[in-house]
C-alpha positions in Angstrom: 89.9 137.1 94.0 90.4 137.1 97.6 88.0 139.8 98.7 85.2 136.8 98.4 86.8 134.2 99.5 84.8 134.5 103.3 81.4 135.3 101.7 81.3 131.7 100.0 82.0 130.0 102.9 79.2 127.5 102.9 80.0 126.6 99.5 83.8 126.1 99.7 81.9 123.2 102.2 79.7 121.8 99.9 80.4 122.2 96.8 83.2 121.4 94.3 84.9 124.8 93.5 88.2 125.5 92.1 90.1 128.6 92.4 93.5 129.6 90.2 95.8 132.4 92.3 98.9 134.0 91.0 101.5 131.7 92.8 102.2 135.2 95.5 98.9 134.9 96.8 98.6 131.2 97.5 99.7 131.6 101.0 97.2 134.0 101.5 94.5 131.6 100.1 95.6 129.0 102.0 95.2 131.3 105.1 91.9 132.7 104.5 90.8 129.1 103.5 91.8 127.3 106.3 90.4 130.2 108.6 86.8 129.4 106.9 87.6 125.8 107.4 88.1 126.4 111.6 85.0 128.5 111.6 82.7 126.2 110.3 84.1 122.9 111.3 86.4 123.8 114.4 89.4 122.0 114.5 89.0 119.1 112.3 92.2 117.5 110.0 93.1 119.5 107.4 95.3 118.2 105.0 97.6 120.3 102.1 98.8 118.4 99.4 101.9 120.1 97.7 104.0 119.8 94.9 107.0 119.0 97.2 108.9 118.8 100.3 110.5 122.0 99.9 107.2 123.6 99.0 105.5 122.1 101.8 107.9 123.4 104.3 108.1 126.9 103.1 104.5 127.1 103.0 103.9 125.6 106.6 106.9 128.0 107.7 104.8 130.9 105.7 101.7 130.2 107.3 102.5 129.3 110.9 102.5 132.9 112.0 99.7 132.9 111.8 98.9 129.6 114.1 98.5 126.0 112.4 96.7 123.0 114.6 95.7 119.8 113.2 97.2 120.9 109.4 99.1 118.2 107.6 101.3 118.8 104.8 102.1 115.7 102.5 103.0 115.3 99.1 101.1 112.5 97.0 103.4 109.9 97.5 102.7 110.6 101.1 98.9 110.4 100.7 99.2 107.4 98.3 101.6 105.6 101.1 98.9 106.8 104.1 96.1 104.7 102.1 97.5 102.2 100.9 101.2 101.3 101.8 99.5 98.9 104.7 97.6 96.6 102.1 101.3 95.3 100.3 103.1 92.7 101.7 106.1 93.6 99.4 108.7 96.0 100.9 109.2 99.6 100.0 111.7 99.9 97.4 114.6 102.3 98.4 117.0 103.8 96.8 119.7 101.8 97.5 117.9 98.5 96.5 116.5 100.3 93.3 120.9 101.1 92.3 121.2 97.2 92.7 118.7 96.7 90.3 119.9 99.3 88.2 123.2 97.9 87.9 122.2 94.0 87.0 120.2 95.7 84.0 123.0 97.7 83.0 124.8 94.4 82.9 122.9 92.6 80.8 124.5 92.1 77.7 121.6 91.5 75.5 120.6 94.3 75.2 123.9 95.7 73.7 126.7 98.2 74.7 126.3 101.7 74.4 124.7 102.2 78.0 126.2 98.9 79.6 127.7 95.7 79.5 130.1 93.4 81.8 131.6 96.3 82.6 129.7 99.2 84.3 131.4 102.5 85.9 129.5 104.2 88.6 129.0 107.5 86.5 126.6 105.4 84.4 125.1 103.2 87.1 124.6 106.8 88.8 123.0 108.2 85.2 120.7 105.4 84.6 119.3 105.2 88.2 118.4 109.1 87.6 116.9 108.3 84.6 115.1 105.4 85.0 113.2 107.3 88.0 112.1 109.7 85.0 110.8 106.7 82.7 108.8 105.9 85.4 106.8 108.7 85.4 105.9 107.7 81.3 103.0 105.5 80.6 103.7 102.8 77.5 103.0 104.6 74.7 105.8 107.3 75.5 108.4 104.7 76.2 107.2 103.3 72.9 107.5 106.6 71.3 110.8 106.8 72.9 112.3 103.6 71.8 111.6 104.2 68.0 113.9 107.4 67.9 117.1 106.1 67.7 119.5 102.7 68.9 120.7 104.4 71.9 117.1 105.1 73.4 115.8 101.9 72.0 118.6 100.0 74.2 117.7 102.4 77.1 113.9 101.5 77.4 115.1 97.8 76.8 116.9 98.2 80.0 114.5 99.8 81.7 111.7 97.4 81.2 114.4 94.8 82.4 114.9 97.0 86.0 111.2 97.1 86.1 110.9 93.4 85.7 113.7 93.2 88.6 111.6 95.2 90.9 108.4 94.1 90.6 108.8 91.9 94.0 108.7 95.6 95.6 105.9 98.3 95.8 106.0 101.1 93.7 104.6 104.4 93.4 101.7 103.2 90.3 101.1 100.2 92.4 100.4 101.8 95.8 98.7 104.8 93.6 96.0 102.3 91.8 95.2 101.0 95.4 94.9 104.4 96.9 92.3 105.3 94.5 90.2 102.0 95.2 90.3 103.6 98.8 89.2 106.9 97.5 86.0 105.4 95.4 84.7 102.8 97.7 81.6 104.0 99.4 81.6 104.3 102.3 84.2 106.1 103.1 87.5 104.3 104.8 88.5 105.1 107.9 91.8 106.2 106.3 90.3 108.5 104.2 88.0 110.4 106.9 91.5 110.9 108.3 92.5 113.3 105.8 89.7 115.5 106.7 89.4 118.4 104.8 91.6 118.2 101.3 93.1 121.2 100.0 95.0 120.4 97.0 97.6 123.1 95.5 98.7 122.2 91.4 101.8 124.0 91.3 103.2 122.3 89.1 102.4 119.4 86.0 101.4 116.5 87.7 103.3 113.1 87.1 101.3 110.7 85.0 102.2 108.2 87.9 100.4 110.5 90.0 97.5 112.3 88.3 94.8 109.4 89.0 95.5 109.8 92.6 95.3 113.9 92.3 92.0 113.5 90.3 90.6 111.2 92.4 91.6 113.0 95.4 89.8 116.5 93.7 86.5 114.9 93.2 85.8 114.0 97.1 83.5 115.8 99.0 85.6 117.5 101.1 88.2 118.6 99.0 89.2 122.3 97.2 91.4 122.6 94.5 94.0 125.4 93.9 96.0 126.1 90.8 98.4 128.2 90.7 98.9 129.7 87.4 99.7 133.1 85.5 98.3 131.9 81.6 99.1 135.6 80.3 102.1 136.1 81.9 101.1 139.8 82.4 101.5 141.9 85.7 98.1 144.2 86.5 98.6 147.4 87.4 97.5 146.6 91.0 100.1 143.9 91.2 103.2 146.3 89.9 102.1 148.8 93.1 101.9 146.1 95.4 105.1 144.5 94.5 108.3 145.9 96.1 111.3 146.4 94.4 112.6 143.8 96.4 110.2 141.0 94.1 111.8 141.6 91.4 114.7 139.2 90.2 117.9 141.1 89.6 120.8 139.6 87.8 124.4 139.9 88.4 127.6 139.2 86.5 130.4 137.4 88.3 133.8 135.7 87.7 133.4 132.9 89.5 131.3 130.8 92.2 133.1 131.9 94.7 132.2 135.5 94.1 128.8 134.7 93.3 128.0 133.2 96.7 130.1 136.5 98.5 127.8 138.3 96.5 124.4 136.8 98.1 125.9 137.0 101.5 126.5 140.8 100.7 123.0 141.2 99.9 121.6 139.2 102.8 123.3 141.3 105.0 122.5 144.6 102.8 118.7 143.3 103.3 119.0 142.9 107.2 120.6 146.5 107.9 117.3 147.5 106.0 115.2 146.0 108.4 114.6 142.7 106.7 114.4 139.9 108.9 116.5 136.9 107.7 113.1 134.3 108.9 111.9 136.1 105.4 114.8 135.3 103.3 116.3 131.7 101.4 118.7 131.0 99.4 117.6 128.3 96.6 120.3 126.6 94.4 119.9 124.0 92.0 123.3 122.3 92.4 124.1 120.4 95.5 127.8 121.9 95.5 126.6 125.4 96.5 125.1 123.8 100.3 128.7 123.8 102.0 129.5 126.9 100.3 127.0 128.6 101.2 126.8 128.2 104.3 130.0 128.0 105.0 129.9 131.7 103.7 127.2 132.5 105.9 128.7 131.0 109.1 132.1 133.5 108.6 129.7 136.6 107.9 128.4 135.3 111.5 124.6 134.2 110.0 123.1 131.5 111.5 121.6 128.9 109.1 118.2 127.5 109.2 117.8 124.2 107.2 117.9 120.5 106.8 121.4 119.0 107.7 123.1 118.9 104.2 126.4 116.8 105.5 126.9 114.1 103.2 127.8 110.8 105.4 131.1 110.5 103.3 132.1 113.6 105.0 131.2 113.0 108.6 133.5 111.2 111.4 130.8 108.3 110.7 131.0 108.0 107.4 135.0 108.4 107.1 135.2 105.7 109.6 134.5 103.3 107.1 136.2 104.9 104.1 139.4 105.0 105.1 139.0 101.1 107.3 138.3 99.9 103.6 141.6 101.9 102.8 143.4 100.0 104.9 142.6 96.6 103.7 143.0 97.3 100.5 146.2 98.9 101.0 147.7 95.8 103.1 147.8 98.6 106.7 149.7 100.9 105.3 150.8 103.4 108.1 149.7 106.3 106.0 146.1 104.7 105.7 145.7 103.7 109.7 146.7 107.1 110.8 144.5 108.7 108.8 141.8 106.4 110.0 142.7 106.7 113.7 142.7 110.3 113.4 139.4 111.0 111.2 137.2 109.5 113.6 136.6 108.7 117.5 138.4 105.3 117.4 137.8 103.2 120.7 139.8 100.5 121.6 137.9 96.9 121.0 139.5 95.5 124.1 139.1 98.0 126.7 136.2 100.4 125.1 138.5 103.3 125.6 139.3 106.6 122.9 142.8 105.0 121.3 145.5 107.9 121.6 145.8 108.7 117.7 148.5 111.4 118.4 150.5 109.4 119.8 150.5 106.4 117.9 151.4 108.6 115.1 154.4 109.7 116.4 155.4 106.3 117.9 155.0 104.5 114.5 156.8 107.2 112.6 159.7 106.9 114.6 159.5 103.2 114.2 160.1 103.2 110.3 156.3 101.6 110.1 155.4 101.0 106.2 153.0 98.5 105.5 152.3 95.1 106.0 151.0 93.8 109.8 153.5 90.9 109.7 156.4 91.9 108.0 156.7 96.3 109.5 154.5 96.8 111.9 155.0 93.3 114.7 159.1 93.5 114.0 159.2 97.2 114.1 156.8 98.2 116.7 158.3 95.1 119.3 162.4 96.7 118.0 161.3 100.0 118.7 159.8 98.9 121.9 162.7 97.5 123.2 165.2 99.2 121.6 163.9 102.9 123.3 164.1 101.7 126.4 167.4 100.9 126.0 168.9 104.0 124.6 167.3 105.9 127.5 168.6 104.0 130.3 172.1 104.5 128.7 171.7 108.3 128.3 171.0 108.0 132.1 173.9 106.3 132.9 176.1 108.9 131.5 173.8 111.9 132.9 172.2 111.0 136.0 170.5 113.8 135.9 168.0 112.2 132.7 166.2 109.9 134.3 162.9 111.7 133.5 164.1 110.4 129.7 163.5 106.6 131.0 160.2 107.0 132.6 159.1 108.7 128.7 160.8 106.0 127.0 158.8 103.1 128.9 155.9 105.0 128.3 156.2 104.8 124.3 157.4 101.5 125.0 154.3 100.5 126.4 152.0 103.3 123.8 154.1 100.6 121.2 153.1 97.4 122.6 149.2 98.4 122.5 149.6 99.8 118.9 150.9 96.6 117.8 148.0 94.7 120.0 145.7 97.1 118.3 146.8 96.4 114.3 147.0 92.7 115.0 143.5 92.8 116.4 141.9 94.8 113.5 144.2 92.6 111.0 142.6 89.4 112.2 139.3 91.3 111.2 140.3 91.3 107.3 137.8 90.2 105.3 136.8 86.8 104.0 135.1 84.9 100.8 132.1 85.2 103.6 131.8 88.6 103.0 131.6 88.4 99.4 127.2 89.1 99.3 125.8 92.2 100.1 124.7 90.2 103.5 127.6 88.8 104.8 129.7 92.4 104.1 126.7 94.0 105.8 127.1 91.9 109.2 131.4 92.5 108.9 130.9 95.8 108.3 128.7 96.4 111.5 130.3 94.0 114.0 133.8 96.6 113.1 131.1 99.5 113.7 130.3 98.6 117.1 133.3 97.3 118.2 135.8 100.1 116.8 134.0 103.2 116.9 132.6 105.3 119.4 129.0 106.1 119.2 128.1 109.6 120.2 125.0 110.1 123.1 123.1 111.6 120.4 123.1 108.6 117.9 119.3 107.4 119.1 118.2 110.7 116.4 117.4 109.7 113.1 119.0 112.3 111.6 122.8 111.6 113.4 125.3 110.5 111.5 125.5 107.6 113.6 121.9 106.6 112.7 122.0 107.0 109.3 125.2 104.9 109.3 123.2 102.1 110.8 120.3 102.3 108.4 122.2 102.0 105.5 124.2 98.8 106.8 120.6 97.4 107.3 119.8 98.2 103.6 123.1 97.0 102.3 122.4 93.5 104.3 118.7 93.5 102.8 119.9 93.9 99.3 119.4 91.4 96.9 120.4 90.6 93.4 119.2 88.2 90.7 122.8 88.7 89.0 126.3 87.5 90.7 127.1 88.2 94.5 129.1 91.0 94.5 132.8 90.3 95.7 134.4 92.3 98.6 136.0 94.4 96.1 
């Protein structure tokens, strides 16, 4: 199938031709194509549509060896948002708006109360949100099809068309999609669209019914190539057994646990590399999320370096714990248990003088002091008794040993450590929230003026990808969120 690829050059440029690889060789394919492509039409834009992000990055990472200039990979949201995401007014909707919306139809209790009500637990906000993104992909007639199978289905496609009611103020994929393909069929050609260049378009996968008007569309311009990737029989020539190592071949293993089961793919990454493998050839895929730390946790004490996208949640950065835990303290009235843990899990900067607040210390110092909880009624009394009361012990210990006056200098040190704790808490306490925070707005605005003026922002914070960034994006979503049900208290 490949062998001819180079002697049909001229038509893969003028003609509409469609090729269908075993999904091995589609790198290849892609290689020899895009070769063909340079040598007729120099260095032109080529763009790959893929299936996915992770497909597009494994393929670019499969093909670079080989040298890639002026080759973009997108998905079709990506090519539907290049076209056409300029022509709406209406914002993007995002994740975190699309959970608001998903929780006031959840709410609604019309609509009865199997999957919702006045009372909605994450897990189910969490469970229609990932399942309303899959309803989105029917057209009518399947939701139709859906709703007639039984009460429980019926009352979730009732709530789904009320979420899609909720977002229509927003752009969505079918939207942006229906004016992509008004790009693609006006004549002449946009500008946008002679910016794709050359189209090659990989199906790897069934196409979205969202979607497929924007693939088919994008398959019957002039400069495009399809490639499917499919194996109908499901057989394996005789060629293909020869060329394919014994390596290709998917070997199961029985474990006891997870924990085994990840020691075992570190023992055969490392079993592959004393073979000569190179570890830029090998990946570990896992379906569930929980297996990222582990894994490379695992490969970090067998002393692999990991290549990949950061996989940190925020919740488990300095960043993110920053506001955890402050929201633990409020709504644990300061316990001292609660504000050392915050002081500790992230770098804490004094409001009033900018500097790194000394966690250790205070620790010690309001553990000593008898601190429980409760700014006015433990830590003010206890924290100004303390303060005087260790000077005062120390300066009598040195009047009965002269020799301990080094004990009085340390004591009016704590004494003084004691007095800026208690500075410290009454600041932050006079930061508790208000009925003014009670909208998605007004906590958004709190919660970032106690960002700035509590925690210390690393050098590094400008990247989109630090955890410092992406704390400051999603305070801008949660102050852009809106709600056509009641403002959301603190709480």
């Amino acid at each position: 199938m490949l062998s001819f690829i180079a002697d049909i050059a001229e038509l893969l440029l003028s003609n509409k031709i469609e090729f269908t690889y075993r999904c091995k060789r589609v790198h290849h394919a892609l290689r020899r194509l895009i070769d063909t492509i340079r040598q007729e039409r120099g260095l032109e834009r080529i763009t790959v549509v893929m299936p996915s992000i992770q497909a597009s990055f494994y393929t670019r990472r499969a093909l670079a060896s080989g040298g890639l200039f002026n080759v973009d990979f997108k998905r079709l949201e990506d090519i539907a948002e290049q076209l056409a995401g300029r022509d709406f007014a209406e914002p993007l909707l995002n994740d975190l708006q699309a959970s608001e919306l998903v929780f006031d139809a959840a709410r609604d209790t019309k609509f009865g109360t199997r999957l919702g009500g006045e009372n909605v637990s994450p897990q189910l906000q969490s469970a229609l949100h990932s399942t309303f993104r899959d309803l989105e992909l029917l057209d009518q007639d399947q939701l139709n099809r859906l709703a007639a199978q039984s009460d429980v289905q019926r009352e979730l496609v009732k709530r789904f068309k009320k979420y899609f009611q909720l977002a229509a103020p927003y752009r969505r994929g079918a939207l942006v999609v229906r004016k992509a393909v008004e790009h693609i069929e006006a004549n002449p050609p946009t500008d946008r669209i002679k910016a794709l260049g050359t189209v090659l378009l990989v199906e790897a996968s069934t196409i979205s019914p969202v979607y497929r008007p924007l693939f088919d569309a994008l398959t019957k311009m002039p400069d495009s190539i399809k490639i499917s990737i499919s194996d109908p029989d499901g057989k394996v020539s005789e060629a293909d057994q020869t060329q394919d190592s014994q390596s290709d071949q998917p070997k199961l293993i029985n474990v006891p646990d997870v924990a085994e089961e990840v020691r075992s793919v570190v023992r055969e990454i490392v079993q592959q590399a004393r073979a000569g493998e190179r570890f830029s050839r090998m990946a570990v895929v896992f379906e569930d999320d929980s297996y990222a730390s582990r894994i490379a946790e695992a490969l970090d004490l067998a002393g692999i370096k990991v290549s990949g996208p950061d996989r940190t949640a925020l919740s488990d950065a300095p960043e993110g714990r920053f506001v955890t835990h402050l929201l633990d303290i409020f709504e644990n009235d300061f316990s001292r248990l609660d504000l050392t843990a915050w002081l500790s899990s992230a770098a804490i900067k004094d409001p009033v003088s900018g500097q790194p607040v000394p966690a250790a210390r205070w620790d010690a110092i309001s553990r000593t002091a008898g601190i429980t909880l409760s700014v006015q009624n433990s830590w003010i009394p206890r924290l100004d008794r303390y303060a005087k009361n260790v000077v005062k012990h120390a300066e009598r210990s040195a009047r009965l040993d002269e020799g301990r006056a080094n004990e009085v200098a340390a004591a009016r040190s704590d004494a003084e450590f004691a007095v800026q704790l208690k500075e410290f808490v009454v600041t932050l306490a006079e930061r508790r929230p208000t009925p003014t925070e009670d909208s998605w707005k007004g906590f958004g605005k709190w919660l970032r003026s106690l960002v700035e003026d509590f925690l210390m922002i690393p050098d590094d914070a400008d990247s989109n990808n630090s955890p410092a960034s992406r704390l400051m994006i999603l305070i801008d979503r949660l102050e852009s969120l809106q709600s056509d049900g009641p403002l959301p208290e603190f709480d």
